[in-house]
Phi, psi and omega in degrees: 000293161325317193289342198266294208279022162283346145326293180282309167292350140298333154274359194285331181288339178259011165278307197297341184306275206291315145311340188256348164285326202293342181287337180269005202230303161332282181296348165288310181282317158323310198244013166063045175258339168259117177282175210223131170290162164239168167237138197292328216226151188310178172184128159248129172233173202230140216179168166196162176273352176271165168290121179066157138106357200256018168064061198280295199263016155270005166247335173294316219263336133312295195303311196314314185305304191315260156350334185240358128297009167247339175234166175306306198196145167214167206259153128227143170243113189260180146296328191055077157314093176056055149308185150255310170282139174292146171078194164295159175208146191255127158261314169231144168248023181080020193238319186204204155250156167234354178233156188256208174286349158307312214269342172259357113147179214269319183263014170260355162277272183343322178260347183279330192274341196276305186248058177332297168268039168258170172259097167312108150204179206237161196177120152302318180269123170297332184299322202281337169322285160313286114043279218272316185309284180342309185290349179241025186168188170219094165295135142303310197246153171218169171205130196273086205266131158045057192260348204285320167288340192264111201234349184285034175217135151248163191243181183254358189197114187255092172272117198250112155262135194264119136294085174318355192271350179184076179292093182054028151344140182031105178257356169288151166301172209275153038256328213286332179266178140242039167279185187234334160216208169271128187316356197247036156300312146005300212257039162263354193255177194246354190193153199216117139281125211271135171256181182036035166291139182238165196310306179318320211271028192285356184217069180301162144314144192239134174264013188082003160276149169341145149250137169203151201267121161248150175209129168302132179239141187238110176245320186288140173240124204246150170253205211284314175280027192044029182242144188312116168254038196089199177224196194278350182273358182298339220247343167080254194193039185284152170266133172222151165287149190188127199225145184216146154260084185203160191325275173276082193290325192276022162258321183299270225312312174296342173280306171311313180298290191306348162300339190097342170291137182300067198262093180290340168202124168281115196215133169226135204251141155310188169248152193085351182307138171248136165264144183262171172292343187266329102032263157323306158285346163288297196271013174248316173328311180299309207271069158217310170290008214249326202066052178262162190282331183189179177229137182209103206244168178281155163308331184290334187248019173277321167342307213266349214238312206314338204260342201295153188287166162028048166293107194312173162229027162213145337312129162329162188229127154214138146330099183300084223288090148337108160244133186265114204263126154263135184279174171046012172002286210292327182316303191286303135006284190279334149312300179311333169257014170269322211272307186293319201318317155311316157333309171277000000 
């Protein structure tokens, strides 16, 4: 306890440290002494201030579906979070894949394989990004993924997601906090999403913006090819294994179990882990000695995993497919489209 909080008065100066560039990194981009691109066509972008964990790319990967019954083609431009590869790299030109999960990093391959016609592509510079889209297609739309801090694009619509279950918890910035900047930054977004909402949570705090309650719901199960296996109530009360690399991995766990599920062995990976084959042959060996029924893990990390060589097929591996449900949809909707609408 001591020790924790001797920490924390050591770091606090270098949270504040650190919150007080990005606010001089902010006003730079505020009065345009850092320039900021513009585009002939909307951008939306989607973002939050915290580290992690508030479900950017099961909501991109909604907005994105959502969004292409009303348009032809849209962009999404990711950062690609621990590639291997430099620069733009075209992950889907909205046809095919063209990269695997080294070189795009694991969640912009998960939305080019979630959003088949989108055009995928990864970029440090978003611009340069946008840039590499134009060029391989013609998007109506572009969305800007894990966007809120990345102020050198300008966009038409600033989407801030929230976990409402600790809603900007430790509100100093990181190391001491887990924030990205200072909590009133907020008020840079034009609409504000509650992510992990339950029936209880119906009345979050309002910071005075538009607001709307969103929650995943994972009923699908995808196998190595990413093709449908039914769903999670198909699995009974069968014992399964079950392992994630992703910010809160002990939230999936928790999800299976509160399901009713036999979850006999647990594993949790960092976020972002790649996994090797011996990896995989270690954890179907455990559900197999444990006598589960299956090993079942996220779409984020089956990405990572589908391509690996002399992968067993028993116990079967398959993946807990998200879909991101919004209460008031058309409400949220005709925002986003009053706000592009001049645009097009």
């Amino acid at each position: 306890m001591r020790s924790s909080l001797l920490l924390k008065i050591i770091l606090f100066p270098l949270s504040l440290l650190y919150g007080l560039i990005m606010q001089i990194r902010n006003k730079l981009y505020d009065t345009h002494l850092l320039p900021v691109h513009p585009f002939s066509l909307p951008v939306i972008a989607i973002g939050n201030l915290s580290v992690g964990g508030t479900g950017k790319t099961p909501f991109t990967i909604y907005l994105a579906n959502r969004l292409l019954q009303e348009v032809n083609s849209l962009a999404i431009v990711s950062r690609g979070y621990r590639r291997e590869s430099k620069g733009p790299q075209l992950v889907s030109d909205g046809h095919g894949l063209l990269l695997d999960a080294d070189q795009a990093g694991d969640e912009p391959l998960l939305m080019a394989y979630s959003v088949p016609r989108a055009i995928v592509v990864v970029a440090e510079r978003r611009a340069e990004g946008i840039e590499l889209a134009l060029k391989s297609g013609k998007p109506e739309i572009i969305l800007l993924d894990d966007a809120f801090q990345h102020r050198a694009v300008a966009r038409d619509v600033n989407i801030l997601l929230v976990n409402v279950k600790e809603p900007w918890k430790r509100n100093l910035p990181v190391p001491s906090g887990t924030m990205r900047e200072f909590k009133f930054n907020y008020r840079r977004a034009d609409l504000i999403v509650f992510t992990h909402c339950s029936a209880e949570d119906n009345r979050p705090f309002s910071p005075g913006l538009p607001f709307f309650c969103a929650k995943a719901e994972s009923e699908v199960l995808r196998d190595k090819q990413f093709h449908i296996r039914g769903g999670l109530k198909d699995l009974g009360k069968k014992a399964v294994a079950a392992f994630a690399g992703i910010a809160h991995p002990e939230v999936f766990f928790q999800d299976l179990e509160q399901r009713g599920m036999d979850v006999r062995y647990k594993r949790a990976f960092t976020d972002h882990y790649r996994y090797s084959k011996e990896d995989i042959h270690f954890l179907q060996s455990m559900a197999e000695s444990k006598g589960c029924h299956c090993l079942l893990c996220t779409e984020k990390d089956l990405v990572k995993i589908q391509n690996l060589p002399d992968m067993a097929d028993d116990p079967p591996l398959l993946a807990l497919s998200l879909q991101m449900r919004l209460d008031h949809e058309e409400d949220f909707l005709d925002l986003i489209r009053d706000k592009i609408g001049k645009r097009r």
